[in-house]
C-alpha positions as CSV (number, residue, x, y, z in Angstrom):
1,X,87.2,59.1,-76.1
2,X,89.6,61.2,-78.4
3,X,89.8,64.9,-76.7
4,X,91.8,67.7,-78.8
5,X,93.5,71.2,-78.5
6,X,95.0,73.4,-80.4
7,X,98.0,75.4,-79.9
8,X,97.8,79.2,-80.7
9,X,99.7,82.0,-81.1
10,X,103.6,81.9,-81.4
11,X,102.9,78.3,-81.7
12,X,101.1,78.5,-85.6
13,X,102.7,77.2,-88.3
14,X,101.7,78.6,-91.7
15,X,99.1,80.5,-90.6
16,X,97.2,77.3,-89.1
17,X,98.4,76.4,-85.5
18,X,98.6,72.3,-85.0
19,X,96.2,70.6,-83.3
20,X,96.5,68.1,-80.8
21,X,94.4,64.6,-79.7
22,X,94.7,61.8,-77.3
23,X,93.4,58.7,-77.1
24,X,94.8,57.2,-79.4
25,X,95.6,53.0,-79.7
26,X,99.3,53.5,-79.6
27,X,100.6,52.5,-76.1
28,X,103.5,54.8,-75.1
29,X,106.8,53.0,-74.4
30,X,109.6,53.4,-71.9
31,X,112.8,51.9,-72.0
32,X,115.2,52.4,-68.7
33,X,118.4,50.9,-67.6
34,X,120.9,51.9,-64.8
35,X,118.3,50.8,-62.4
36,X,119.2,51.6,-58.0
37,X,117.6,51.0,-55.0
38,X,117.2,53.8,-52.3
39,X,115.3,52.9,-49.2
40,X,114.2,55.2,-46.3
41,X,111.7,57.1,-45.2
42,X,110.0,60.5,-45.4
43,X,107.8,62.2,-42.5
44,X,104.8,64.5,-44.7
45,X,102.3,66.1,-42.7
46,X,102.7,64.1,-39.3
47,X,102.7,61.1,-41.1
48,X,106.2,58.5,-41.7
49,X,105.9,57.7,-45.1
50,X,107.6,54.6,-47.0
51,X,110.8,56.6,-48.7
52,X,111.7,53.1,-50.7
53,X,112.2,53.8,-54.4
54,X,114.2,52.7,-57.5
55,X,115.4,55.0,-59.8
56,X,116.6,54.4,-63.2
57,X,117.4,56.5,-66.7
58,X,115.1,55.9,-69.4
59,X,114.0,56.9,-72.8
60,X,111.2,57.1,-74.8
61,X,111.0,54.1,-77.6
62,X,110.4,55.4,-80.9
63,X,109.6,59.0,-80.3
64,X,110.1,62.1,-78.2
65,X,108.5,63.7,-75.4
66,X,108.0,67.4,-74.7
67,X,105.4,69.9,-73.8
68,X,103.4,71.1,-76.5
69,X,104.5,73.7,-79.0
70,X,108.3,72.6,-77.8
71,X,110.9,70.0,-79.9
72,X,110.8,67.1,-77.8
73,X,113.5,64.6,-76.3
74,X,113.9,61.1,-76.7
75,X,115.8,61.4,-73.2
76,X,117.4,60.3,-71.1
77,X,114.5,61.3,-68.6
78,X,114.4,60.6,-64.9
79,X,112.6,57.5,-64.0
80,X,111.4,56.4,-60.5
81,X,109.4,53.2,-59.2
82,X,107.8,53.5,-56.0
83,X,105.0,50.6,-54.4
84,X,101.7,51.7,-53.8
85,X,100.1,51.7,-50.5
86,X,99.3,48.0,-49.2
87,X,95.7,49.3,-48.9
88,X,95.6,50.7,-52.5
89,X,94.3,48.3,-55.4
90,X,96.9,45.7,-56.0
91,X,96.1,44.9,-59.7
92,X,96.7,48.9,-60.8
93,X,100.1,50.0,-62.1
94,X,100.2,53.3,-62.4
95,X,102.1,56.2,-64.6
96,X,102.8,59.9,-64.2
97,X,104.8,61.9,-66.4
98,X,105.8,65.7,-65.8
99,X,107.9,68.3,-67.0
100,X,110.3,70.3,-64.7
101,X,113.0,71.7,-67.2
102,X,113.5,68.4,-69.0
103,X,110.8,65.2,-68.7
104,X,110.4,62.4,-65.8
105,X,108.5,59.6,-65.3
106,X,107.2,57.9,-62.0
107,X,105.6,54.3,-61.9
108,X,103.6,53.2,-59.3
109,X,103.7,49.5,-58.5
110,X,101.6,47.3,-55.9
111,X,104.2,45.8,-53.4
112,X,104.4,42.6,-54.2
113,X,105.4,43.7,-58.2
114,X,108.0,45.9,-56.5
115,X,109.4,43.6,-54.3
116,X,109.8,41.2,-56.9
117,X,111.4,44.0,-59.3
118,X,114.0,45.1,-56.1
119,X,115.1,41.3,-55.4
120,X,115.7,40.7,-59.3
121,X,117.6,44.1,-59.5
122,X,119.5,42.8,-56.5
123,X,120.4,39.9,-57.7
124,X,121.5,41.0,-61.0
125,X,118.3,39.4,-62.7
126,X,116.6,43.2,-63.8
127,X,119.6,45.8,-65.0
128,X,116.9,46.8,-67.7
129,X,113.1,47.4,-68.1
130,X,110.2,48.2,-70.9
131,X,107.1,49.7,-69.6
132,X,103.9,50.3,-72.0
133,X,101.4,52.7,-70.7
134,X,97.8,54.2,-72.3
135,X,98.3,57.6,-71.2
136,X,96.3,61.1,-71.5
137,X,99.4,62.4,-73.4
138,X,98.6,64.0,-76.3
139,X,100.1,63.7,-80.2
140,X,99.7,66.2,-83.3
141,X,96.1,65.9,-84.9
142,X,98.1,64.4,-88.0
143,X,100.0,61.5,-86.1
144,X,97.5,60.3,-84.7
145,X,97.6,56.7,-87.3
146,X,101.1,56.5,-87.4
147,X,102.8,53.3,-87.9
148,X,103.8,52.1,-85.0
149,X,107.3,51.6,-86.5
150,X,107.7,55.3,-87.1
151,X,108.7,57.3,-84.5
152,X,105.9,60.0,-82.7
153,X,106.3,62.8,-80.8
154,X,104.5,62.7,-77.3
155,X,103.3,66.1,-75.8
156,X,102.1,67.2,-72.4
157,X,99.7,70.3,-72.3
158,X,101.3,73.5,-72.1
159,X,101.0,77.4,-71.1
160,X,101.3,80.2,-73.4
161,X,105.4,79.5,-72.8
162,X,105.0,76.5,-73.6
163,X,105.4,75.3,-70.0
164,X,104.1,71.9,-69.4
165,X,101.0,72.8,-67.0
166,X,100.1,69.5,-65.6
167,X,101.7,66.4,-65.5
168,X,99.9,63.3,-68.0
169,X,98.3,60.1,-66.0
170,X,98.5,56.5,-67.2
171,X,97.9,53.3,-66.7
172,X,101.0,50.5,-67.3
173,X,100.0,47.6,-69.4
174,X,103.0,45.6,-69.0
175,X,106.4,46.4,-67.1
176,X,109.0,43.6,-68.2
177,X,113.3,43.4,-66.8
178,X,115.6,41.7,-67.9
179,X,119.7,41.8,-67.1
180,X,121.7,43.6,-69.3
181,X,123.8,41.5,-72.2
182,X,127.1,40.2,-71.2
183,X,130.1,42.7,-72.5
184,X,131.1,41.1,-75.6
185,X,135.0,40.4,-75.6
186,X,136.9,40.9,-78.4
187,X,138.4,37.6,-79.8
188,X,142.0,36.7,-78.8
189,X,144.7,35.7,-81.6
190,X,144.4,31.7,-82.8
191,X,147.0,30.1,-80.6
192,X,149.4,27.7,-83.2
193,X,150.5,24.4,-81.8
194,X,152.9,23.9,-84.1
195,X,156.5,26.1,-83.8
196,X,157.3,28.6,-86.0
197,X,158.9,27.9,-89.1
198,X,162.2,29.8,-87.9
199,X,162.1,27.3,-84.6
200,X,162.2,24.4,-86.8
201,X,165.0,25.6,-89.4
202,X,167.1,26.6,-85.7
203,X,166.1,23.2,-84.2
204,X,167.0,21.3,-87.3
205,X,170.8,23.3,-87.3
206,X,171.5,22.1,-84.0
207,X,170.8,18.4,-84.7
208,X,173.1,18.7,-87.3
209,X,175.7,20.5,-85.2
210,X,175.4,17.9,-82.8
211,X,175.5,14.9,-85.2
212,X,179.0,16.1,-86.6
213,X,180.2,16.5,-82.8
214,X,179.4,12.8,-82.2
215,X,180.7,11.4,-85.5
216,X,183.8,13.2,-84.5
217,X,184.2,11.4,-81.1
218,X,183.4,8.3,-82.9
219,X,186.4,9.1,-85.2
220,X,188.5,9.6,-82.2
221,X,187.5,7.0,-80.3
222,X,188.3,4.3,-83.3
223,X,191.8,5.8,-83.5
224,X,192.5,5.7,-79.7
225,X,191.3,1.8,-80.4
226,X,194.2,1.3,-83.4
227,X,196.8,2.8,-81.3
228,X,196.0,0.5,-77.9
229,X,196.0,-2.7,-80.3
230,X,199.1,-1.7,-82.0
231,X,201.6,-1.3,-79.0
């Protein structure tokens, strides 16, 4: 169900202030890379808590992402993947996505989808990941059929300052890793396996020098020979 809003008062633009909806069929895209593995724990309320957590940088694929009434960012944006509880629903991947002074992102995975993600990471199998999320973020009244090869600008709801109030909720469609591309390395100078052309013009004196050397000894050699057979 498509909900809307509009954004008054220093927000108008020519006289009319925009208007914003959600729900809409455009899935809202993350890209991250950088990603890091912290484990631990945390103690909340009494309780020990599981602390484990991957962090990553990511950006927003083909759009930005501020709250409303503000020019948004394309990032880089804080990302962080934590597992669910083992007794939570194990087919639910989860997204949340606030606003503290610049954007962030946090998915929630079920354990076995995390544990899978952190031994790929760790063995260099998952440097990058996509994720694709229906949200309850919100886009300008007018975007709203936008191609989805143009880029659109995402919005969380905002205060009067426009201070994002609450953060958006989502739920992942697909997550997908991969490692990153190899470094490409710049390609090395042909070697030639034939000598230069200067080697073979200095090679070719030599034989010459050498030649005239031995013709000389011959010489020498034959008239050493007359003057034996003579006396």
């Amino acid at each position: 169900m498509n909900e809307s809003f509009a954004e008054g008062g220093s927000h108008a633009e020519q006289g009319q202030p925009p208007r914003y909806v959600q729900g809409i069929a455009r899935r809202f895209r993350l890209t991250a890379s950088g990603l890091r593995f912290l484990g631990g724990y945390e103690s909340r309320d009494g309780r020990l808590e599981d602390g484990r957590r991957i962090l990553a940088e990511a950006h927003v694929a083909g759009g930005t992402l501020a709250p409303a009434g503000l020019i948004g960012t394309d990032g880089p944006m804080g990302l962080t993947l934590r597992p669910l509880a083992a007794s939570a629903e194990e087919t639910r991947l989860l997204l949340l996505i606030g606003y503290r002074e610049t954007p962030f992102a946090e998915a929630f995975l079920p354990p076995a989808v995390f544990e899978q993600l952190k031994a790929d990471m760790l063995a260099g199998l998952a440097q990058e990941l996509a994720i694709a999320a229906t949200t309850s973020l919100w886009v300008r009244a007018e975007d709203r059929g936008r191609p989805e090869e143009e880029a659109l600008d995402w919005f969380l709801s905002s205060d009067a300052e426009g201070r994002a109030m609450a953060p958006a909720r989502g739920f992942i469609e697909s997550i997908t890793w991969w490692p990153s591309p190899p470094a490409e390395v710049p390609p090395s100078a042909p070697v030639s396996s034939e000598p230069e052309e200067e080697d073979w013009d200095e090679s070719a004196d030599q034989l010459r020098r050498i030649n005239w050397s031995f013709k000389q000894l011959l010489l020498l050699l034959v008239f050493l020979m007359l003057i034996v057979a003579v006396k």
